[in-house]
C-alpha positions in Angstrom: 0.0 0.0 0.0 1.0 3.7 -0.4 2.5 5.3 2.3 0.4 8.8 2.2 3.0 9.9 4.5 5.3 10.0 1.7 4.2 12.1 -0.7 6.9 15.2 0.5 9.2 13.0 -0.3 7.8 11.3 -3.5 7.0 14.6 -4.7 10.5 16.6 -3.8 12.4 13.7 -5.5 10.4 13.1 -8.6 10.8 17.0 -9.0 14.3 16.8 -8.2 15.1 14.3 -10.7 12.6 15.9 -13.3 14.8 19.3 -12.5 17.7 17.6 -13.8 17.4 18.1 -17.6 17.9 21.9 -16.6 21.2 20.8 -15.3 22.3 19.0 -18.9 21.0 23.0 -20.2 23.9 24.9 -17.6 26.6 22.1 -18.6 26.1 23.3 -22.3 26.1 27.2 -21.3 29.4 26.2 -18.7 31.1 23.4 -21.1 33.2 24.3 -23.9 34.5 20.5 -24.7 32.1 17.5 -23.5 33.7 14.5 -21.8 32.1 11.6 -23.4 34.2 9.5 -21.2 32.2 11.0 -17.9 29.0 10.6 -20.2 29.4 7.3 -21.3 30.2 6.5 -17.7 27.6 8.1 -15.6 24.7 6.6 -18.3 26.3 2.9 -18.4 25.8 3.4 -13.8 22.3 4.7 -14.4 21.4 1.5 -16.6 22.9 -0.8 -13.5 21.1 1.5 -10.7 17.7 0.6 -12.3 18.6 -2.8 -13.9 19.7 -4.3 -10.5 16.4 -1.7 -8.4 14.1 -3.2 -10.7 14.9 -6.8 -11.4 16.0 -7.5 -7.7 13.5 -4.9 -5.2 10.8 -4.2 -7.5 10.1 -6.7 -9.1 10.3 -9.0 -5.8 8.5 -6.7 -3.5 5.5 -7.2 -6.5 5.5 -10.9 -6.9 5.4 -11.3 -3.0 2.5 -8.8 -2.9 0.4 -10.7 -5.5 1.2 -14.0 -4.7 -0.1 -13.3 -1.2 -3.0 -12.2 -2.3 -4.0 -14.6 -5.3 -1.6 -17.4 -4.8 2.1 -18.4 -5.9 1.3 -19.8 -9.4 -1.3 -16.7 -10.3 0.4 -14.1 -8.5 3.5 -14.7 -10.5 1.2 -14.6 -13.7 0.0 -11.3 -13.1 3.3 -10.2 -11.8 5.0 -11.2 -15.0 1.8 -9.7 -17.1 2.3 -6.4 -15.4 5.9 -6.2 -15.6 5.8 -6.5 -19.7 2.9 -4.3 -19.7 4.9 -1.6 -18.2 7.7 -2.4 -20.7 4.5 -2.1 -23.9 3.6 1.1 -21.9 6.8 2.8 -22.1 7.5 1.0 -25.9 4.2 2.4 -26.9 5.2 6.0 -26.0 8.5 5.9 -27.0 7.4 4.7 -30.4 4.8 7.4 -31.0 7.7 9.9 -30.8 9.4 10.6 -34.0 13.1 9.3 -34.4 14.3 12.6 -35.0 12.6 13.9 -32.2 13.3 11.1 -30.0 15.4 11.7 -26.8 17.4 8.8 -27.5 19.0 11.1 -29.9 21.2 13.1 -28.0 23.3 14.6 -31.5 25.8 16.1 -29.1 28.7 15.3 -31.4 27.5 16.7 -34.3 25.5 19.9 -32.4 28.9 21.7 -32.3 30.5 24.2 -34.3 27.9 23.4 -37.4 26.5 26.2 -39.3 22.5 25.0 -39.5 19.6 27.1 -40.0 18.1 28.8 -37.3 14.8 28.0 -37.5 15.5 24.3 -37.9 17.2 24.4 -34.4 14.6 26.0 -32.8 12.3 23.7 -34.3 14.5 20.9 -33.1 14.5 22.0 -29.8 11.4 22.7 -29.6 9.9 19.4 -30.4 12.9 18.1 -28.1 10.8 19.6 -25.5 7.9 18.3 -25.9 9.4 14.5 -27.2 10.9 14.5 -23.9 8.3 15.9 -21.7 5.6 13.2 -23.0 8.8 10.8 -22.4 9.1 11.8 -19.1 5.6 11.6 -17.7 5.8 7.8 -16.8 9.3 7.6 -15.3 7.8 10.4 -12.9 5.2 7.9 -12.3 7.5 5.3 -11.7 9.7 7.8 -9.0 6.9 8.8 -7.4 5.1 5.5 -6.7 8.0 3.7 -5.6 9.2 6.9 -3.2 5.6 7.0 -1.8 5.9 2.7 -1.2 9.5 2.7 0.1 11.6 6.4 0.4 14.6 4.9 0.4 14.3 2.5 -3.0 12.9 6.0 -4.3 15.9 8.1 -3.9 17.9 5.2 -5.8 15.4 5.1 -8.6 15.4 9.3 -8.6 18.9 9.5 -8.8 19.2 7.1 -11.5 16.5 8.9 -13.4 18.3 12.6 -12.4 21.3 11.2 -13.8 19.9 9.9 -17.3 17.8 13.3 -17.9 21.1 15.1 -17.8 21.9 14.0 -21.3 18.3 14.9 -22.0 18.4 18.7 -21.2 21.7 18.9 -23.1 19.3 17.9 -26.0 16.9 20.5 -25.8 19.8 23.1 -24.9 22.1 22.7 -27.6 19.7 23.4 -31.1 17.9 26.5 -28.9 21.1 28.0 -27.7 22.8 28.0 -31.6 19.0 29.6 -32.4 18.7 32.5 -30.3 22.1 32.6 -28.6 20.0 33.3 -25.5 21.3 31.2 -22.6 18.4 31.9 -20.5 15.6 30.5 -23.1 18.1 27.1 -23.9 18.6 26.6 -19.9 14.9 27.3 -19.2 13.0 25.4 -21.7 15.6 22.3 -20.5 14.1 22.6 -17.1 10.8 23.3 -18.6 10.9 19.7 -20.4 11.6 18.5 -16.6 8.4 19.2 -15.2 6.2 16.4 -16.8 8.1 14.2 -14.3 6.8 15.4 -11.2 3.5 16.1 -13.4 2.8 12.5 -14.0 3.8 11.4 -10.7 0.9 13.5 -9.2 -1.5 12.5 -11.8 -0.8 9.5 -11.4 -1.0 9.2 -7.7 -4.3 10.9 -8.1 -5.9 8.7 -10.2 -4.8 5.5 -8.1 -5.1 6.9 -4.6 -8.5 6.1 -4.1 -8.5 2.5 -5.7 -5.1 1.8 -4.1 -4.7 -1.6 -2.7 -2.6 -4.1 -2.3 -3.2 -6.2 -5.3 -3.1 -2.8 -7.6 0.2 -1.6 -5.4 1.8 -4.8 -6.2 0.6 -4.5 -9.7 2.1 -1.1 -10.6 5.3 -1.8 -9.0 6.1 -4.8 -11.2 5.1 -2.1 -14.3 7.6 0.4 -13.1 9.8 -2.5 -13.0 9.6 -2.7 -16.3 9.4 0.6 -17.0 12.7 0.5 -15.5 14.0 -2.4 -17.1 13.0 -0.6 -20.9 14.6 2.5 -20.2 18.3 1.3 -18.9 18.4 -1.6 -22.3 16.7 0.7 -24.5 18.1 4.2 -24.0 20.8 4.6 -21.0 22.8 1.6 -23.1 22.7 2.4 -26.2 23.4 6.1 -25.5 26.2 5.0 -23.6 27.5 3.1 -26.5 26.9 6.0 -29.2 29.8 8.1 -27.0 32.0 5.4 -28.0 33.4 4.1 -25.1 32.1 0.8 -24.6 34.1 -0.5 -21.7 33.5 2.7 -19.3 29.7 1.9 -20.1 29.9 -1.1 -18.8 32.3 -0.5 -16.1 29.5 1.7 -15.1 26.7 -0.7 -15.3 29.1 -2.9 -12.7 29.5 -0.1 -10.3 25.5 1.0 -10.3 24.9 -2.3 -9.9 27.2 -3.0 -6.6 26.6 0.4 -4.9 23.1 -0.2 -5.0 23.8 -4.1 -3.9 25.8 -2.7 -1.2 23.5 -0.3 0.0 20.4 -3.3 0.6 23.2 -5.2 2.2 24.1 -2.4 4.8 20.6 -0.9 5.0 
């Protein structure tokens, strides 16, 4: 069951890690070279934050939730259904978003020093915005629900999130900065594609507070689980590997995974 106690914290960390795109905006305005080494890095430790959160916590604290309430064999079943559905929730979205507005790509590399026209930056970054906003609204979902079940599995899961929307808000930044050289519009409108994080966490806290129980709790926490699962193998990895340094990706993946295992073990 949700914790209604929670929801400071569920809310101050889905916002915080929402925020986080504006942060990717100030590294473009502050960096003049990016280290793809520190990028490749930081996304390969995100993927291994929510690949180990998901598959080991989530995913467990679900199954045991169901199976108490409908049985081992059909609790799994509709722990397993839910999981995947929260994968075809997430594919569905990400699918609807055009490739070249898609915030899987980041075009950092080729953003810089080209002489493109203005208004298709803008337009670029302005559909960036939007891509990513719609792209956002069920990760906040997934940050807030599991912050509001268990605080401390939601700071892992916002920090993971915080530190894969960096990339995202240098996205948005970099073709609105080379439009209207106006730092304040690129920084703003990378926080500004931030919000639909906390956004959908309240909405969707306030659509399933009322029907909340503990089948449904166990339910959506095995489809953030895969919501999860979708966005570390589908984005964080493959980002990861565009920056071209394979290794420190998934040298990262290795260390998300055994700071996080580390922390359960001492917690």
């Amino acid at each position: 069951m949700l914790n209604g106690s929670n929801f400071p914290t569920a809310l101050l960390l889905t916002l915080l890690a929402g925020l986080s795109t504006g942060l990717g905006g100030v590294i473009v305005l502050l960096t003049k070279r990016f280290s793809t080494k520190n990028l490749s890095f930081a996304l390969g430790f995100s993927a291994g934050v929510m690949l180990f959160i998901s598959l080991t916590e989530l995913f467990a604290d679900a199954r045991t939730g169901l199976c108490l309430h409908f049985g081992e064999k059909t609790g799994l079943l509709y722990t397993v259904l839910a999981f995947f559905g929260g994968i075809g929730l997430i594919a569905i979205i990400d699918n609807v978003i055009p490739s070249k507005e898609n915030p899987h790509e980041y075009g950092i590399a080729s953003a810089d020093g080209e002489q493109q026209d203005t208004s298709r930056l803008m337009r670029l970054g302005l559909f960036s915005v939007i891509a990513i906003a719609i792209h956002n609204f069920p990760e906040g979902m997934a940050t807030f629900v599991s912050a509001m079940d268990n605080p401390e599995t939601g700071i892992s899961i916002a920090v993971a999130v915080a530190i894969h929307n960096i990339p995202e808000g240098i996205m948005v930044a970099i073709p609105i900065y080379y439009a209207t050289r106006k730092k304040g519009k690129a920084v703003g409108n990378a926080f500004l594609s931030g919000l639909a994080e906390p956004v959908g966490g309240v909405i969707g806290y306030l659509l399933l507070s009322r029907i909340f129980n503990e089948s449904l709790n166990g339910v959506v926490l095995a489809m953030v689980a895969g919501i999860m699962t979708y966005i570390a193998l589908d984005e964080l990895l493959p980002s990861a590997e565009k920056f071209g340094h394979h290794h420190l990706s998934i040298i990262g993946v290795t260390v998300g995974m055994a700071v996080m295992a580390v922390s359960l073990i001492l917690i």
